[in-house]
N, C-alpha and C positions, 0 to 999 in steps of 0.2 A: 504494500500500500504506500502508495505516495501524497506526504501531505506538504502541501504550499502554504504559508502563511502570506496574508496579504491585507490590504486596507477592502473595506467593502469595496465595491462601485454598481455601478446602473445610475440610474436618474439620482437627481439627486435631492425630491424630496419622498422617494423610494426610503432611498440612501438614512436621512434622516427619520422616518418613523421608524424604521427596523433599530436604529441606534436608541431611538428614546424606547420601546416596546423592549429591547434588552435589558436597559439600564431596568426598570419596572422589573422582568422579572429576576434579577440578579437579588434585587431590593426583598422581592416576595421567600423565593427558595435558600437564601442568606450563604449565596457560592457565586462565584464567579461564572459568563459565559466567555468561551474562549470563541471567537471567529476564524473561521480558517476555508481555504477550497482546497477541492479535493478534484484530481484529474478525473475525465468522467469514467475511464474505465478501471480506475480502482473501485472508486464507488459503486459501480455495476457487480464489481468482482465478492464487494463487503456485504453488500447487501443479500439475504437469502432469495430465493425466488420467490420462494412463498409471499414474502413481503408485497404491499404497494409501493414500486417505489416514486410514486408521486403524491403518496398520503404521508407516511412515517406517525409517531418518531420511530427511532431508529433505537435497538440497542447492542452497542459493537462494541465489545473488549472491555463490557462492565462500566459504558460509559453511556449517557443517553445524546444521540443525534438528533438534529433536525433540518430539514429542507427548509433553505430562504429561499432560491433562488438557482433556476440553473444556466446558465452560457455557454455559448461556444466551447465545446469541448471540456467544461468542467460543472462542478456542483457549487454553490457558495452553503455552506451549514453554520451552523452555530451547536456547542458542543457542551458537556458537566459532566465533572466524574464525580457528583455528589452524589453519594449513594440513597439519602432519603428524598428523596422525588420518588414519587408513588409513580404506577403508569397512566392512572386518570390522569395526576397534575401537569406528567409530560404530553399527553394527549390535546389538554388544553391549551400550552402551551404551544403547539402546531395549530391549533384551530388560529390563536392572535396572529401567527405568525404568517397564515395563510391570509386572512382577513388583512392584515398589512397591504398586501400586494395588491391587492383590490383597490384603481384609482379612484370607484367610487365611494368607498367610505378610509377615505384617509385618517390617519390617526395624529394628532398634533406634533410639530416640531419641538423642539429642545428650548428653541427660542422664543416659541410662542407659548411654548407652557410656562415661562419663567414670567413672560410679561402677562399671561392668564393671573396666576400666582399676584403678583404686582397690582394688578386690579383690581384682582377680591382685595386686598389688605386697603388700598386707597379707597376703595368706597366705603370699607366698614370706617376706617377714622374719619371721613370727610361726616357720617352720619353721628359719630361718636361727640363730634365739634359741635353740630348744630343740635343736637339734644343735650350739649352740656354735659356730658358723658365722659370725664375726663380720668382718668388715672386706672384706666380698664386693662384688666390681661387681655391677650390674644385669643380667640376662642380657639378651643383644642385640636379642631377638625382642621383650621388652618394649615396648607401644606407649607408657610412662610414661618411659620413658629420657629420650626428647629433654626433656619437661619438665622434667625435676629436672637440667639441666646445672647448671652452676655452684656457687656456696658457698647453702645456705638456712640457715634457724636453724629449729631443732626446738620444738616445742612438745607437751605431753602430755598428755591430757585422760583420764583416769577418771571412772566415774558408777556410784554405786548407786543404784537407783530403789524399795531396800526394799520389794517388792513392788508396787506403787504400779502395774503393769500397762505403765507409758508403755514406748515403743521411739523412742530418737532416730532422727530422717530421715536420710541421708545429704543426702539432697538439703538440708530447712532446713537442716542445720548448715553443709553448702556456702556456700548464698547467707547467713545471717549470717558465714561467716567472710571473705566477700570485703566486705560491705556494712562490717565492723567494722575490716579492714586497707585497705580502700579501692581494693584491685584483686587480682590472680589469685595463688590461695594452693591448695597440694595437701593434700589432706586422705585421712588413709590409715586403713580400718577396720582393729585386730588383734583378737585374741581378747576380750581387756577393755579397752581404751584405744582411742581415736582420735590417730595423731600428725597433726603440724598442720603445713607446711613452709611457712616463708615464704623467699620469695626474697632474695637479697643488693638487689635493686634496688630492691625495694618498703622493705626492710628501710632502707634507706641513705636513700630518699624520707622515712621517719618519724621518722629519727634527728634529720634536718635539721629537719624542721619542731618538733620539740620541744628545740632544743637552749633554749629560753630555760626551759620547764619543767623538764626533766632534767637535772641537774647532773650526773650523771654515765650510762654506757651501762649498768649496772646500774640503777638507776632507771629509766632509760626503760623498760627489760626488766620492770621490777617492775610499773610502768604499765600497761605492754600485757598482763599476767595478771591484774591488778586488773581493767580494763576488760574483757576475754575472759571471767571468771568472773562477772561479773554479768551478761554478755550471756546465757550459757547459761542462766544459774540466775532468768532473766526469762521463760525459755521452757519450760522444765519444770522438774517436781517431784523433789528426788532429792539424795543427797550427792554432791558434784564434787569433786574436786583436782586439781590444776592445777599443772603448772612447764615449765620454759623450759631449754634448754640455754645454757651461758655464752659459748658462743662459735660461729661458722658451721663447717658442714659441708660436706661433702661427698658425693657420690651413693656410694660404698663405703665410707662411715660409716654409713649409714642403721642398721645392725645394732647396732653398737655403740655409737653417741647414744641408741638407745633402750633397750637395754638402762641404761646407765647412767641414763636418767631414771625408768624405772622403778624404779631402787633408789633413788632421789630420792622419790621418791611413799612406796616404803616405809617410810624414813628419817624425811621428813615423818609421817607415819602416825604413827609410834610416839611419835614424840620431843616435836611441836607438834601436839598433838589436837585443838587450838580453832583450829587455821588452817588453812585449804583450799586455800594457795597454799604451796608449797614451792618456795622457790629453794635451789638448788645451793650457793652462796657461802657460805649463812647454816648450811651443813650441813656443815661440814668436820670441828668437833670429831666431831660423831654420827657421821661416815663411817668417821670414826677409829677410836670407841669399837666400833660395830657391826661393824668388822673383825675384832677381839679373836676370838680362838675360843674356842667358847660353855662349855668349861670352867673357861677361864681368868678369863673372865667371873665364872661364877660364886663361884670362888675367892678374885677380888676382892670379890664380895659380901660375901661369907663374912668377910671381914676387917674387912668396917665393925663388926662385932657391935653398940653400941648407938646407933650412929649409924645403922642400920637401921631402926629405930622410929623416930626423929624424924624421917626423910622418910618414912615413912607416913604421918605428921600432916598433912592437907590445908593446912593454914592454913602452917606453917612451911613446905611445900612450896612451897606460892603463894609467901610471899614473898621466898625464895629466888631462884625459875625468875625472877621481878619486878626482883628486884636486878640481875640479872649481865643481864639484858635490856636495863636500862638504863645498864648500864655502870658497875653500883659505884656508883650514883648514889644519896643519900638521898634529899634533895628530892624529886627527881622521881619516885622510887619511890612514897614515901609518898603525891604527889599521886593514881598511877597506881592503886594501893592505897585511897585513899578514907579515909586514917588519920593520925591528928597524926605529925607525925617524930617526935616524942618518945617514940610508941607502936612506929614502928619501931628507932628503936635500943634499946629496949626488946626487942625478939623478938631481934634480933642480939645482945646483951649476954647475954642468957638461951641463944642457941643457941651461945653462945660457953664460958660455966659450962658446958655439960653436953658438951661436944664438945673443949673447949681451942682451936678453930678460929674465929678470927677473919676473917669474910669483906671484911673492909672491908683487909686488906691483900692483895696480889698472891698469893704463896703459897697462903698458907689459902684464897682464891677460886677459886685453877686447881684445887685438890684437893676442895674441896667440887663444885665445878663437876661436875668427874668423876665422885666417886663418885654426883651427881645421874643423872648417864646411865648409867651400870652400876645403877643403881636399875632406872628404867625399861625397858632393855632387857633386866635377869632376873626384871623382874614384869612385864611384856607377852607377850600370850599369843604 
């Protein structure tokens, strides 16, 4: 008997249901199948006559056979020398395996049962959010469970594609999100967001290899949305934003990391309109200020009286939101700004006459600060 080892082939989404209908039952029988073809006239020679040999299974040298597939001059099988397979289980076993080949009841790809998998998981939390439903296990029948054990860090991706027609793949955003993390990352569709779950392990793999660039585990995190948003925004047309959750998770956290990133994404939105990446950390005052309930809010508006018109002024706005960004800092302000320092203590001198508010000391900066954000969040629609 001569055996050839080789990769499948025929068609090739033949090719893939016979691979995922292995993987199933290798899963069920808890043994490997090995694939192999066989020349056709060993196979003619193995087989007894008695046998079908177009039905099978087969069993030769205490081993159980089964017919995929035959070609040009040879047999394609799949093969187990595990000896508890009854003969019903291997009989059934040829029934899937016959039913495979059949193009009209095709059995799902590899790729599509991962993004099947993916589906159920993002509808169940997308309905877990809107019932309030927050800090829930996975239900058990979930075939996404065993994936997501452990601690993972969250990630959120939103897109508007402003008419522009495109529809992101699941599948590319898959393969760039494992090519760009460097190995297996779960990716979950919701109603407008993709969440993105990286593992503690791979998470721990990336920490290490940048500890000489990242000074610290914020940074690194800043990094990897830095890098994540350009990947995307390489591959299609459209506004993206982007954030990260500050710390690992867990599988009955899923509801309530995303929710909370999503009010990160809205916080972002409102508050940083020229940045597409919103980190959590950099958001505390806005979480703060956005808490405020909306009449008290506006209350506070109400109070600035004419210090209300002067943060209307784009320019005094700018460089404001410029200053406290950089920390009080003139120099570097003015560099950031594009203007002589001289011209900025100029604008601070002038916005200090007409305000009595001097932002260059502590005080007068937390309160201009503020009422910067009670600005924006009672004139944002």
């Amino acid at each position: 008997m001569i055996l050839i080892n080789t990769k499948m082939h025929g068609e090739k989404g033949n090719v893939m249901e016979i691979k995922w209908l292995k993987q199933q039952v290798e899963s069920v029988i808890g043994a490997p199948l090995s694939e192999s073809v066989w020349e056709e006239q060993a196979w003619n020679k193995a087989i007894p006559e008695s046998d079908d040999r177009e039905a099978g299974p087969y069993r030769i040298d205490q081993r159980w056979v089964w017919l995929v597939e035959r070609v040009p001059g040879s047999v394609r099988v799949l093969e187990t020398e595990n000896p508890e397979v009854t003969k019903a289980e291997a009989q059934l076993i040829q029934l899937l395996l016959s039913a495979a080949r059949v193009p009209s009841q095709p059995l799902p790809s590899l790729k599509r049962e991962d993004e099947m998998r993916s589906i159920q998981l993002g509808e169940w939390l997308q309905e877990r959010l809107e019932l309030g439903e927050l800090n829930q296990p996975l239900p058990e029948h979930f075939s996404m469970k065993s994936k997501l054990k452990g601690q993972m860090l969250p990630f959120l991706l939103t897109w508007d594609s402003s008419g522009q027609g495109q529809v992101i793949s699941f599948s590319k955003l898959n393969k760039l999100l494992k090519s760009y993390f460097g190995g297996e990352v779960s990716l979950i569709p919701l109603k407008d967001d993709w969440l993105i779950l990286l593992g503690e392990e791979l998470f721990m793999n990336l920490r290490e290899e940048s500890e000489e660039e990242a000074e610290t585990e914020r940074d690194l995190l800043g990094a990897l949305c830095q890098g994540l948003y350009e990947l995307v925004t390489n591959e299609w047309v459209g506004s993206f934003h982007l954030t990260v959750g500050g710390a690992l998770i867990g599988e009955a956290e899923l509801a309530s990391a995303t929710l909370f990133l999503r009010q990160t994404l809205i916080l972002g939105r409102k508050f940083n309109v020229t940045d597409p990446i919103h980190l959590p950390w950099e958001l505390k005052l806005e979480r703060l200020v956005y808490s405020i309930p909306e009449e008290q809010r506006r209350q506070f508006a109400l109070e600035l009286g004419d210090r209300a018109g002067l943060l209307q002024d784009e320019e005094t706005r700018s460089t404001l939101e410029t200053f406290f960004a950089l920390d009080c800092n003139v120099s570097e302000t003015a560099k950031r700004l594009y203007i002589h320092r001289n011209t900025l203590l100029y604008r601070i001198d002038k916005f200090k006459q007409e305000t009595g508010l001097d932002v260059r000391t502590f005080n007068d900066a937390v309160l201009v600060k503020l009422e910067l954000l009670l600005y924006k969040v009672t004139k944002s629609p």
